[in-house]
DRENDO-1510 file (C-alpha; in Angstrom, 1 decimal, always signed):
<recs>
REC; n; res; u; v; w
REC; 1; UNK; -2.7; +27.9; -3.8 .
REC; 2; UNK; -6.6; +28.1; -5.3 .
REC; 3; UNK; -6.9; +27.8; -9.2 .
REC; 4; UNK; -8.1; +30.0; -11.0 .
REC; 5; UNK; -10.5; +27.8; -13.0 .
REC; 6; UNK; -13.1; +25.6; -10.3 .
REC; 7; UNK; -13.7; +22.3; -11.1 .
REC; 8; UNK; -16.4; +19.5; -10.5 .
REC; 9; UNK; -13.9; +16.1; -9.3 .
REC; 10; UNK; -15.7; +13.1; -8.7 .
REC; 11; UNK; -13.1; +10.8; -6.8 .
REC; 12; UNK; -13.8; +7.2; -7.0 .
REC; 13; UNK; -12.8; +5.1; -4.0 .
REC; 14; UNK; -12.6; +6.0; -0.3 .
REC; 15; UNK; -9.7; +4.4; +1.2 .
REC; 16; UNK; -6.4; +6.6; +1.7 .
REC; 17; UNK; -5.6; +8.1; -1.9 .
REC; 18; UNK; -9.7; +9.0; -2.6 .
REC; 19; UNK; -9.5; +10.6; +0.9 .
REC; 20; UNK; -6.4; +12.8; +0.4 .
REC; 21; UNK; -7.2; +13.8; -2.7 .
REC; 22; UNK; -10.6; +15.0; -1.9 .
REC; 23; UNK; -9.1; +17.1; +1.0 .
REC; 24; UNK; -6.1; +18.2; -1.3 .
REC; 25; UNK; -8.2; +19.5; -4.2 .
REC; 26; UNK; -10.9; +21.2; -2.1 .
REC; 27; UNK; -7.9; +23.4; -0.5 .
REC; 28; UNK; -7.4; +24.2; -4.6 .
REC; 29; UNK; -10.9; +25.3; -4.7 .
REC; 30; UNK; -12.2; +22.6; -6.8 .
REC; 31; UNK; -16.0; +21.0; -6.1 .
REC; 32; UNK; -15.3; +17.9; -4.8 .
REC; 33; UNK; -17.4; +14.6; -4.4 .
REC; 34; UNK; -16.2; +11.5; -3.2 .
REC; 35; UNK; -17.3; +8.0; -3.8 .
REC; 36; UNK; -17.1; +5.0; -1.7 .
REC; 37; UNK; -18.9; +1.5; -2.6 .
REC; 38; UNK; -18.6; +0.2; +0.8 .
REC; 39; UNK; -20.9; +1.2; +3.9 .
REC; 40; UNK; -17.9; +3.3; +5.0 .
REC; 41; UNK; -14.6; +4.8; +3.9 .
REC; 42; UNK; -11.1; +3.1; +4.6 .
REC; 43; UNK; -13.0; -0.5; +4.4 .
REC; 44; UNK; -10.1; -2.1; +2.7 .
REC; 45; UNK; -6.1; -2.8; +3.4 .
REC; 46; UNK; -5.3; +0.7; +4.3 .
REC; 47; UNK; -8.0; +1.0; +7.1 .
REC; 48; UNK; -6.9; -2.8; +8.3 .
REC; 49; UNK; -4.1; -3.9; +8.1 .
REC; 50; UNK; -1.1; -2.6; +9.8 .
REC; 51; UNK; +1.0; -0.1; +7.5 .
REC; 52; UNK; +4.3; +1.3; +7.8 .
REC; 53; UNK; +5.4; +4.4; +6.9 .
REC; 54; UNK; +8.4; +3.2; +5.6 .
REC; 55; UNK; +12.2; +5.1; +5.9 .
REC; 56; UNK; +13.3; +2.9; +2.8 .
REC; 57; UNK; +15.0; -0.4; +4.4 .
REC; 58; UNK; +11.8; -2.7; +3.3 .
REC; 59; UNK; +13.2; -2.1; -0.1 .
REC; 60; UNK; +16.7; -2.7; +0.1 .
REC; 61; UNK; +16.6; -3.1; -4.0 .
REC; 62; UNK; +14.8; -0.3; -4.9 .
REC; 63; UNK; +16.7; +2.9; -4.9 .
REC; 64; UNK; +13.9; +4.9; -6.0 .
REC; 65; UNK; +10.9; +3.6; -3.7 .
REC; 66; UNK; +13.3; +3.9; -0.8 .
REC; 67; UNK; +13.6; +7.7; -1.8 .
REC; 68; UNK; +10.2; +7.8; -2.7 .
REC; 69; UNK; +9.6; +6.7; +0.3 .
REC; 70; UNK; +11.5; +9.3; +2.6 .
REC; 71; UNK; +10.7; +12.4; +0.3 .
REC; 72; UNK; +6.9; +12.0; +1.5 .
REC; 73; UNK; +7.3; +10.8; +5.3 .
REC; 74; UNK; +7.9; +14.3; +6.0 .
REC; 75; UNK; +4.9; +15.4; +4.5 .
REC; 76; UNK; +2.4; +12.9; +5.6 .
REC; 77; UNK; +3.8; +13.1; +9.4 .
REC; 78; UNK; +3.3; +16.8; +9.1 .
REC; 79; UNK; -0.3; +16.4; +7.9 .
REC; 80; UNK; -1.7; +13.7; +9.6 .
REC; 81; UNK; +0.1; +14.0; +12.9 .
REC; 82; UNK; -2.5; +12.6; +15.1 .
REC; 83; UNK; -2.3; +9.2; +13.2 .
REC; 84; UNK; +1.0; +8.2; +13.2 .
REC; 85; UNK; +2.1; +5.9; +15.5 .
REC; 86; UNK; +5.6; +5.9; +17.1 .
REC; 87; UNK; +7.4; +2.8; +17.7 .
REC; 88; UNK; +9.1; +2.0; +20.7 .
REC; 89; UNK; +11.6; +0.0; +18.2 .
REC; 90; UNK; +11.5; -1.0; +14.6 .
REC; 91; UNK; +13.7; -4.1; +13.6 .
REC; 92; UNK; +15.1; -4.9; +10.6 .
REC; 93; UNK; +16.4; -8.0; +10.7 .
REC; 94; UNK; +19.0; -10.0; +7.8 .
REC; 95; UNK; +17.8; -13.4; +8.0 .
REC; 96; UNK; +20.5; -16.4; +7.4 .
REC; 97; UNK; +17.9; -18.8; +5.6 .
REC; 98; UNK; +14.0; -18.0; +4.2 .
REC; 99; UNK; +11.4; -20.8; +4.6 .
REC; 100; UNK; +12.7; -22.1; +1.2 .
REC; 101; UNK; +16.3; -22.2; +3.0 .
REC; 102; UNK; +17.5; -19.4; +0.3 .
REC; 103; UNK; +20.1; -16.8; +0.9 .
REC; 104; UNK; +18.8; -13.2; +1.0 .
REC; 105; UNK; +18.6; -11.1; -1.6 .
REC; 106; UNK; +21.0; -9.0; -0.5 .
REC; 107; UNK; +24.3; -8.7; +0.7 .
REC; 108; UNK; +24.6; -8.1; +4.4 .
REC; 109; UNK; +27.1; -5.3; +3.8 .
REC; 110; UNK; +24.4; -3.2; +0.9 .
REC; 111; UNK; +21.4; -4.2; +3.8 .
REC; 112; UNK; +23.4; -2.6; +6.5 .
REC; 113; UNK; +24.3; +0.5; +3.9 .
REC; 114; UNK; +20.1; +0.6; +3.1 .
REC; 115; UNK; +19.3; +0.8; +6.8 .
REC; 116; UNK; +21.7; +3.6; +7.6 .
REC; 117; UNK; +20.9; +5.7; +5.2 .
REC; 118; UNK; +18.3; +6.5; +8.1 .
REC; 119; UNK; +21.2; +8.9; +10.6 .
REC; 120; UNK; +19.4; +7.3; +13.7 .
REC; 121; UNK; +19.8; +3.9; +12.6 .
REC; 122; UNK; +21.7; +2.0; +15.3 .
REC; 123; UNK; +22.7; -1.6; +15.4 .
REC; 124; UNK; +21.0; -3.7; +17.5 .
REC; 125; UNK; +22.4; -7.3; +19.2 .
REC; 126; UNK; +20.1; -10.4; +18.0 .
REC; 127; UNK; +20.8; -12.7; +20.9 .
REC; 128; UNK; +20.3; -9.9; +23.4 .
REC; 129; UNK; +17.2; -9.0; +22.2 .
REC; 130; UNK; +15.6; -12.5; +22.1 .
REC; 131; UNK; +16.4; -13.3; +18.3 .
REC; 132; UNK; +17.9; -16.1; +16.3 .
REC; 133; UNK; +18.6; -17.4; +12.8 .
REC; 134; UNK; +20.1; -13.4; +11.9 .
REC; 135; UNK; +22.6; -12.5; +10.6 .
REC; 136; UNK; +22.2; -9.1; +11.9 .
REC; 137; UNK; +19.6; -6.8; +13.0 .
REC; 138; UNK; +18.8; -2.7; +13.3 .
REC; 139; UNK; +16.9; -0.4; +14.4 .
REC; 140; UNK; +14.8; +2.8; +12.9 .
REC; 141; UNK; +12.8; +5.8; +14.1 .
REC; 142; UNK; +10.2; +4.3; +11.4 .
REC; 143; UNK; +6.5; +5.1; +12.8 .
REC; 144; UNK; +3.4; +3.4; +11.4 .
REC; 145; UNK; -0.5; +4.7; +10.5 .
REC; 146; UNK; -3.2; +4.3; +12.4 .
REC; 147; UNK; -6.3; +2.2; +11.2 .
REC; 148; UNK; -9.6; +1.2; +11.8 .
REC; 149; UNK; -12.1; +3.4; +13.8 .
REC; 150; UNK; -9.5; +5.6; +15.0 .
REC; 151; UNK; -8.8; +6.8; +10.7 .
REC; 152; UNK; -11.8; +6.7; +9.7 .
REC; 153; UNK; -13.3; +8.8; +12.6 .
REC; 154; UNK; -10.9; +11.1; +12.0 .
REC; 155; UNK; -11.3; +11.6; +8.3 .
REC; 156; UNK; -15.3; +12.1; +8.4 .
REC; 157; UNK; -14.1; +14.6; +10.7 .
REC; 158; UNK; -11.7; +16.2; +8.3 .
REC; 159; UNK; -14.2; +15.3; +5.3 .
REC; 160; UNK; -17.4; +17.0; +6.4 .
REC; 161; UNK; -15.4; +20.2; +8.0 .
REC; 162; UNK; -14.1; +20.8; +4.6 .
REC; 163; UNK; -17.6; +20.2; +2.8 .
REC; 164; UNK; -17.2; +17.1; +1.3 .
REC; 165; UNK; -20.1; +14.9; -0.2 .
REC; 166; UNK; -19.1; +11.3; +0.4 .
REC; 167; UNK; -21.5; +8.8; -1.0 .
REC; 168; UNK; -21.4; +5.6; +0.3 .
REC; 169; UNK; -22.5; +1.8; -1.0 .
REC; 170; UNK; -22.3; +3.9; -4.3 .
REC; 171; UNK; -20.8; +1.3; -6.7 .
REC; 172; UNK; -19.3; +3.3; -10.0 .
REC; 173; UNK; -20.6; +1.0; -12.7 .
REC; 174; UNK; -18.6; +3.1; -15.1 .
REC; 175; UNK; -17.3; +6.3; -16.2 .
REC; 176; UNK; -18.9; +7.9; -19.5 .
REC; 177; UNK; -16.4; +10.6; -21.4 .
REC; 178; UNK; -18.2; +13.3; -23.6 .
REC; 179; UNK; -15.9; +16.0; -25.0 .
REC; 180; UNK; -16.2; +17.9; -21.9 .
REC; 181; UNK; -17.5; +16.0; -19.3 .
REC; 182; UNK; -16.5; +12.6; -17.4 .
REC; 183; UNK; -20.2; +10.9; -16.0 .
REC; 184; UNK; -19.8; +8.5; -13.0 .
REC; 185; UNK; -22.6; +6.3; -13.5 .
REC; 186; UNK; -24.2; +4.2; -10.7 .
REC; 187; UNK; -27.2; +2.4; -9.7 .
REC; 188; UNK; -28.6; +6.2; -8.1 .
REC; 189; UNK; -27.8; +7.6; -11.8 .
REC; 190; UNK; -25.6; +9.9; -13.3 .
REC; 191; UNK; -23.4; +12.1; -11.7 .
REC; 192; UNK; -21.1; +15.0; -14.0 .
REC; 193; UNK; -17.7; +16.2; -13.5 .
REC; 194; UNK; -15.1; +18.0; -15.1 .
REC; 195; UNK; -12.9; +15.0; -13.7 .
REC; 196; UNK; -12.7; +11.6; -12.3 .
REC; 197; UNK; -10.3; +10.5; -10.2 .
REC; 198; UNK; -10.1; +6.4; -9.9 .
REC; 199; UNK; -8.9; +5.8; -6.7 .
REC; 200; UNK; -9.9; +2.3; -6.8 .
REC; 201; UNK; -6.3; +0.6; -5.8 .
REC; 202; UNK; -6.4; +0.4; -9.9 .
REC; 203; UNK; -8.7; -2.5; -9.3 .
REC; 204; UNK; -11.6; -1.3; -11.6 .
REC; 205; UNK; -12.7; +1.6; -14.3 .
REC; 206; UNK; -9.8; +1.1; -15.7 .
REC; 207; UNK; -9.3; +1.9; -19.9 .
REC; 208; UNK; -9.8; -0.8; -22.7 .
REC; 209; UNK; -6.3; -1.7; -23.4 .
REC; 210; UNK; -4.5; +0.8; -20.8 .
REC; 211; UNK; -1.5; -1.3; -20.9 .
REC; 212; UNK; -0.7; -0.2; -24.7 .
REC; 213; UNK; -1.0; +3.2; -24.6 .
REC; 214; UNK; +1.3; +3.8; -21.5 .
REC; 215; UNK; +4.8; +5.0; -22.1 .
REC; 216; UNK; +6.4; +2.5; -20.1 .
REC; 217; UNK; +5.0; -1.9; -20.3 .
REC; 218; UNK; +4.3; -2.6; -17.0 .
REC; 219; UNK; +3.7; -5.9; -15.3 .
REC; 220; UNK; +0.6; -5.8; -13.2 .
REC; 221; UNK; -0.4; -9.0; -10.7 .
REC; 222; UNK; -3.4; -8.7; -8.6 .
REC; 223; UNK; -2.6; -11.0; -4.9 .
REC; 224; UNK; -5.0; -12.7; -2.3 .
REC; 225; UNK; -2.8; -11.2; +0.8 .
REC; 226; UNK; -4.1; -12.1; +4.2 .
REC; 227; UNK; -2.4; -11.2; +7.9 .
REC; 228; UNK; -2.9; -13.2; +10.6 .
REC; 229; UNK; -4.1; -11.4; +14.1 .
REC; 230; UNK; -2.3; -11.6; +17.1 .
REC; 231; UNK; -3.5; -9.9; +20.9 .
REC; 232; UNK; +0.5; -8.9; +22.7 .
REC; 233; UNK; +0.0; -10.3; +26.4 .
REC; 234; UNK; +2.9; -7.8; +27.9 .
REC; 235; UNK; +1.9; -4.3; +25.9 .
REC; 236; UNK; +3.8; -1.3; +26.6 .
REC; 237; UNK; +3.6; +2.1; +26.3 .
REC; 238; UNK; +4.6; +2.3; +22.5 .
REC; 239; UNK; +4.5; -0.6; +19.8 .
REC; 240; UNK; +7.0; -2.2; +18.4 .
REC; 241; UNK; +7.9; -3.9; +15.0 .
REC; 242; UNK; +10.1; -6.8; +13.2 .
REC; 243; UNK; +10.6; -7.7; +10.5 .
REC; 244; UNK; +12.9; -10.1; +8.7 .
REC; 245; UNK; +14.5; -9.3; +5.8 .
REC; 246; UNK; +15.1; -10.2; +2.4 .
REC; 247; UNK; +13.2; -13.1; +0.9 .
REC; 248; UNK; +10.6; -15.3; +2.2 .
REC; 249; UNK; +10.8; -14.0; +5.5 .
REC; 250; UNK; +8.1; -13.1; +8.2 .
REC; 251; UNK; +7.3; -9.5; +9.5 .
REC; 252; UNK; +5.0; -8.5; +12.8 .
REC; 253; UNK; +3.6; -5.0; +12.6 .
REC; 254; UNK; +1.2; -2.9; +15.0 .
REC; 255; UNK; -2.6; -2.5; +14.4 .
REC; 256; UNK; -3.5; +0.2; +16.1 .
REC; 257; UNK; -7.2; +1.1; +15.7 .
REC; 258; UNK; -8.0; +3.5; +18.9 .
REC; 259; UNK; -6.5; +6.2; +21.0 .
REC; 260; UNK; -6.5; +3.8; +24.4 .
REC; 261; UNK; -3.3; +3.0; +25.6 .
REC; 262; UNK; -1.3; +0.3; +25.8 .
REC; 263; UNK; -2.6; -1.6; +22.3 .
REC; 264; UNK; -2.4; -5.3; +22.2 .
REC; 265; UNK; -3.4; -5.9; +18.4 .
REC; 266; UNK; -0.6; -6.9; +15.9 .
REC; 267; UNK; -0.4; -8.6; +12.3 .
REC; 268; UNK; +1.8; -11.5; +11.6 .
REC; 269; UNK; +2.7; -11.5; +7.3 .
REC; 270; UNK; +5.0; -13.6; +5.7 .
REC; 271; UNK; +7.2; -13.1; +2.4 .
REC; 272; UNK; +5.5; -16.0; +0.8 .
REC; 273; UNK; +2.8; -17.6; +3.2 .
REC; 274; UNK; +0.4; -14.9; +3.4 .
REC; 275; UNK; +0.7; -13.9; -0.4 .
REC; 276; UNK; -1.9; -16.9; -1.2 .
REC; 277; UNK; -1.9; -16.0; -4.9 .
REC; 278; UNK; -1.1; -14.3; -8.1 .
REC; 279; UNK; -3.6; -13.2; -10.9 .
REC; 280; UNK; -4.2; -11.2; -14.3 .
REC; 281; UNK; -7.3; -10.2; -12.8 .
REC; 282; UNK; -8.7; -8.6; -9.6 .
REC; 283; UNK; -11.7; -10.7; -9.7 .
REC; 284; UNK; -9.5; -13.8; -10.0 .
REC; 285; UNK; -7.5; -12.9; -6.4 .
REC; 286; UNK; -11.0; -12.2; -4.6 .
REC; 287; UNK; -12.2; -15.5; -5.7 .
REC; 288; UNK; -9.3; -16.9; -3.9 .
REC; 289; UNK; -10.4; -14.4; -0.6 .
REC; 290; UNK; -13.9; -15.3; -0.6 .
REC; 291; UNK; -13.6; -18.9; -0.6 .
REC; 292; UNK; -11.0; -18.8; +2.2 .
REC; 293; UNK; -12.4; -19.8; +6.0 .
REC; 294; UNK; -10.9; -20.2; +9.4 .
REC; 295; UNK; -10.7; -23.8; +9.3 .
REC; 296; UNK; -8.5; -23.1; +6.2 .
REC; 297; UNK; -6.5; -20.7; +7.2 .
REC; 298; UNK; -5.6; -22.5; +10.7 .
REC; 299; UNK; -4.7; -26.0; +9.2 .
REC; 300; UNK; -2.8; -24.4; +6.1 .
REC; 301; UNK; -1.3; -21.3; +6.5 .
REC; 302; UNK; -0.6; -20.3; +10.3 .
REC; 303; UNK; +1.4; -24.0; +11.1 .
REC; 304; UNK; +4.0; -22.1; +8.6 .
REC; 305; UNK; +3.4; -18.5; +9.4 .
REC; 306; UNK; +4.1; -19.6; +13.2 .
REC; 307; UNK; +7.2; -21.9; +12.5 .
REC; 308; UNK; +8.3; -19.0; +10.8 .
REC; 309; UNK; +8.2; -16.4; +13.2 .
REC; 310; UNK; +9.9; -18.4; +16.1 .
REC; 311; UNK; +12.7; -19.3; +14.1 .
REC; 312; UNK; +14.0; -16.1; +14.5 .
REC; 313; UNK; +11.8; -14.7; +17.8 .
REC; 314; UNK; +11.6; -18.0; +19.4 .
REC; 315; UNK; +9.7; -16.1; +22.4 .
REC; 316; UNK; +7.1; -14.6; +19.8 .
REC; 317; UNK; +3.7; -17.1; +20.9 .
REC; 318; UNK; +4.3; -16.7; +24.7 .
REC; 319; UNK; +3.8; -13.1; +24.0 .
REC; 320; UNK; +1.2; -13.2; +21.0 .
REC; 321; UNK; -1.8; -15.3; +21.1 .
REC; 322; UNK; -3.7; -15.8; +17.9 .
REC; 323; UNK; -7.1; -13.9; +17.1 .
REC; 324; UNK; -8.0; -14.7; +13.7 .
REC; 325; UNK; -7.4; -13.3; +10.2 .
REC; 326; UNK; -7.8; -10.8; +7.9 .
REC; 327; UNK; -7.6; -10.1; +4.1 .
REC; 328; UNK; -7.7; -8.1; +0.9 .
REC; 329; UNK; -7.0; -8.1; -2.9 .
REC; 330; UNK; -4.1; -5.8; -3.8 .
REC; 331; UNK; -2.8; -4.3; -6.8 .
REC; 332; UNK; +1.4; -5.1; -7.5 .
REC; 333; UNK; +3.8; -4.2; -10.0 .
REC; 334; UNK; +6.1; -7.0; -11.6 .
REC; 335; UNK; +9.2; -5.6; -10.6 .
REC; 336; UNK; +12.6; -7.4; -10.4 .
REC; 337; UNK; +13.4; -4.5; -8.0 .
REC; 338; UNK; +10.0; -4.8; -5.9 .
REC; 339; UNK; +9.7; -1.1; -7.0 .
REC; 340; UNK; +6.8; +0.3; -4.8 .
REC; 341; UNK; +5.7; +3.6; -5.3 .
REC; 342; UNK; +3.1; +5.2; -6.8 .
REC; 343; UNK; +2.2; +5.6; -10.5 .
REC; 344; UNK; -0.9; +8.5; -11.8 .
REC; 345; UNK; -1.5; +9.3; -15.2 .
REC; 346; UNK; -4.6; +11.0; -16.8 .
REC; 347; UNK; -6.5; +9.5; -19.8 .
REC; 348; UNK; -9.7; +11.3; -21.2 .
REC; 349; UNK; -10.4; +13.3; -18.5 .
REC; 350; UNK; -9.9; +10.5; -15.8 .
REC; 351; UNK; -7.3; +10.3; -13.5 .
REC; 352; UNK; -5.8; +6.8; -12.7 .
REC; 353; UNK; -3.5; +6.2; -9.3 .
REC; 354; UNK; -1.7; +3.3; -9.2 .
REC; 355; UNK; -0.8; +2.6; -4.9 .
REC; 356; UNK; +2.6; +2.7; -3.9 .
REC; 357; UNK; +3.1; +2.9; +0.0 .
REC; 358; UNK; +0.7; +4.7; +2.7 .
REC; 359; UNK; +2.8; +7.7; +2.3 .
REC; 360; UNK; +2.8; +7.8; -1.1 .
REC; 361; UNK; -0.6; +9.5; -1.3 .
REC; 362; UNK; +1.6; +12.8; -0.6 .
REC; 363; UNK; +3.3; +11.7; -4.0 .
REC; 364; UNK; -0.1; +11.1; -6.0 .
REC; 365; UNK; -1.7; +14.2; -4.8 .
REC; 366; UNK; +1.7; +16.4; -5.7 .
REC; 367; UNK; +1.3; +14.6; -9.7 .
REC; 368; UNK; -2.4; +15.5; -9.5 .
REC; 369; UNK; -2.4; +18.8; -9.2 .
REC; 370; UNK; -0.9; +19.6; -11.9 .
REC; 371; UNK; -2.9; +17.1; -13.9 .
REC; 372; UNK; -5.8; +18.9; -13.3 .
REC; 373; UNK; -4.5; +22.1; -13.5 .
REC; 374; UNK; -3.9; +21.0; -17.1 .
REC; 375; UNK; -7.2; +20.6; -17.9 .
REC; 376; UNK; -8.2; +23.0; -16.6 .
REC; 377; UNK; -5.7; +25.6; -18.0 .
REC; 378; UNK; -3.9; +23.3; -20.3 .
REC; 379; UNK; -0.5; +24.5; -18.9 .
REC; 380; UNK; +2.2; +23.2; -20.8 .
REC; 381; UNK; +5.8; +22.0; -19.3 .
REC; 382; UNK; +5.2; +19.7; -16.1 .
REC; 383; UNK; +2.8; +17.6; -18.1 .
REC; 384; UNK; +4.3; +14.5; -20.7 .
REC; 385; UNK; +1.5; +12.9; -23.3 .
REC; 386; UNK; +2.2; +9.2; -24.5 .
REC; 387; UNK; -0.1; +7.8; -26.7 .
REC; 388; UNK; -2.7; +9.6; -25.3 .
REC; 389; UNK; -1.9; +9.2; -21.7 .
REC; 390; UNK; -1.1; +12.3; -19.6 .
REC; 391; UNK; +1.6; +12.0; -16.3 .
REC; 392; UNK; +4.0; +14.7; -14.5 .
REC; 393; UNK; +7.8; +14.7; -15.2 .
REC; 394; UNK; +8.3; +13.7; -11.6 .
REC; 395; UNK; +6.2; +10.6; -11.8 .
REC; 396; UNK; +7.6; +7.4; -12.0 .
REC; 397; UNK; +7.0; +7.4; -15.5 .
REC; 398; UNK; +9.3; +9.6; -16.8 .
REC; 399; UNK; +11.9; +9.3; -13.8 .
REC; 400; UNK; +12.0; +5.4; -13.4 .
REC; 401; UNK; +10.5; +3.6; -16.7 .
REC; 402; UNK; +13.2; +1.1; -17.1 .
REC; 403; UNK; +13.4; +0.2; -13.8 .
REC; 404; UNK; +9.0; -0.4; -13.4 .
REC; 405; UNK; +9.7; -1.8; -16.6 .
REC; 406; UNK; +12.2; -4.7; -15.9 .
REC; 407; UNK; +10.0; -7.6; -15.0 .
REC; 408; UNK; +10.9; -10.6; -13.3 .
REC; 409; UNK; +10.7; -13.8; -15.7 .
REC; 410; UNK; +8.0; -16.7; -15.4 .
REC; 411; UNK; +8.8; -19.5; -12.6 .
REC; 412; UNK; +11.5; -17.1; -11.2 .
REC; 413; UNK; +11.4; -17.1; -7.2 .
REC; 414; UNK; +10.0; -13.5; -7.0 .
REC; 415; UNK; +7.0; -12.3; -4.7 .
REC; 416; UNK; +4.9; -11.6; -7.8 .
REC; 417; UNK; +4.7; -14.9; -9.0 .
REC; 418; UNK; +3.7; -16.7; -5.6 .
REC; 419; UNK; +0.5; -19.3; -5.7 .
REC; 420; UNK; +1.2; -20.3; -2.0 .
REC; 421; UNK; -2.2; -21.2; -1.9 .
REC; 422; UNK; -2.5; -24.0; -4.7 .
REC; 423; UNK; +0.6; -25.0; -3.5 .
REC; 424; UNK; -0.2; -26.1; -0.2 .
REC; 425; UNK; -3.6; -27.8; -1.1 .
REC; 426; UNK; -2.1; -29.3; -3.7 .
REC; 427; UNK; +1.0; -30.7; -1.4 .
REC; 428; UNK; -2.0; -32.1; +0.4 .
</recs>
């Protein structure tokens, strides 16, 4: 449906919620312009590494992401059919030990409830299937996003057909409010818009002392995540995926970047090993990235990602030979749950999305909407003010606050307080 009132949006950041927005809000009849600091759009985890589009069992804790989750595969399958990728099988694995030798998380009765709240979940035999070290293992219908050339191709496709403006190696400085009007300064100049959208993976532009005014305290960590790259020597027709689950526990996932068949590329991540650190700051985690180099990542983090994996595939390096690495800085909630969807809110006239999963951008765009119908019609009802800061009834806000809000304590063995990194050089 087209608004009544048109607006000028400036979106900031060109990776998958920047994208989707811009294409959302131009079907609303808004003027939309779309800002991208790299040389291209999707330069950063969501255009590289390999993402699930998850059915809910990664979260076997988290009620609400895995619900999240599900209410917007539906959506993002029927809209971007041409990149998902179907899996010939997904795993899900309950692992006996982690690479700490702790118990997981979960119970294997409540992880074998999680994975068939998917109908076509079906159980699958470990020891048949080449696996040790599980307790027990299933499979999903669970697809996964293509990346690289193959997405971005296809949005400048989508992009320019609809008439959209992207500016690229356009670094937003920072965002001026007047009483009507939100600039986007850069080094080009100024640029004016009824809105701003900061799409940035919440790693920049963000408010002087955000973390006050929001209805809920949240715990934010910014981690050094790398995956390591693996080339499959027996491909087949469709990809597959494993993952172990719940803990420290390793996970292989496709990486499919073009439309040729039989791909070869996979990712190889790890519930501890490949989270190298923890930080207040974003700037803090890609200090961490940047001084990290081949030599370092082969002596000390894939000896552990490795050991891992064929503990429980013990088959897994006679099929997958190592390529190199890859890595990013990404944005987390402190969650004792791991909650993982998406958070928007609007302050001044600027739009901030906090990332859930890859199919969560159906879920940011639906809380946009009427965000910015609100300003522009200042409709009253679906919108909740809290110290100043504007989200929807259906975000996670207002329908999960105390559970985003329960963060785990210091020193306790949760995800969000990993420094694998120091660790291992300091073991050293």
């Amino acid at each position: 449906m087209r608004v009544a009132t048109q607006l000028r949006v400036g979106i900031v950041g060109g990776g998958w919620n920047g994208c989707h927005l811009a294409l959302e809000l131009k079907k609303q009849g808004h003027r939309v312009s779309l800002f991208e600091q790299k040389p291209d759009i999707f330069q950063g985890v969501s255009g590289n590494f390999g993402i699930r589009l998850h059915k809910g069992p990664h979260y076997p804790r988290s009620k609400a992401t895995r619900d999240s989750c599900r209410e917007a595969l539906a959506k993002f399958c029927e809209t971007y059919p041409e990149l998902v990728v179907y899996h010939e099988s997904a795993i899900y694995a309950h692992g006996e030990a982690d690479a700490l030798g702790n118990p997981s998380k979960v119970s294997d009765e409540a992880f074998r409830d999680v994975c068939y709240e998917s109908p076509e979940c079906t159980t699958v035999d470990p020891k048949a299937n080449g696996f040790q070290g599980l307790i027990s293992a299933y499979n999903l219908d669970e697809p996964s996003v293509a990346i690289g050339d193959r997405l971005r191709n296809a949005f400048k496709e989508k992009l320019g057909r609809a008439g959209i403006y992207v500016h690229l190696n356009a670094t937003v400085d920072r965002i001026i409010h007047t009483e009507d009007t939100n600039r986007i300064q850069t080094g080009d100049g100024q640029y004016v818009f009824d809105v701003v959208i900061n799409a940035t993976g919440y790693t920049s532009l963000l408010p002087q002392n955000i973390a006050d005014a929001l209805p809920v305290d949240i715990g934010i960590t910014y981690q050094t995540c790398i995956a390591l790259v693996y080339e499959d020597q027996q491909p087949q027709e469709k990809p597959l995926s494993f993952i172990v689950m719940d803990g420290w526990f390793p996970c292989v996932m496709p990486a499919i970047d073009t439309n040729e068949p039989l791909q070869k590329k996979y990712i190889l991540t790890h519930g501890s090993y490949t989270i190298l650190g923890s930080f207040d700051r974003h700037e803090e985690g890609q200090e961490l990235l940047d001084s990290l180099d081949e030599e370092a990542i082969a002596a000390r983090i894939k000896p552990h990602c490795e050991r891992e994996i064929t503990r429980f595939w013990p088959g897994f390096l006679d099929r997958f030979h190592y390529r190199g690495w890859k890595g990013s800085v990404l944005a987390k909630l402190k969650t004792t749950s791991e909650f993982r969807s998406s958070l928007t809110f609007e302050k001044d006239g600027v739009i901030h999305i906090f990332p859930g999963k890859v199919s969560n951008v159906i879920t940011a765009a639906e809380e946009v909407v009427p965000l910015i119908n609100d300003i522009a019609r200042r409709r009253h009802g679906v919108v909740r003010e809290w110290n100043g800061v504007r989200f929807t009834v259906s975000s996670a806000f207002h329908t999960h606050g105390k559970e985003i809000g329960d963060k785990p304590g210091l020193g306790e063995h949760h995800t969000s307080n990993l420094q694998t990194y120091v660790s291992l050089v300091t073991a050293n």
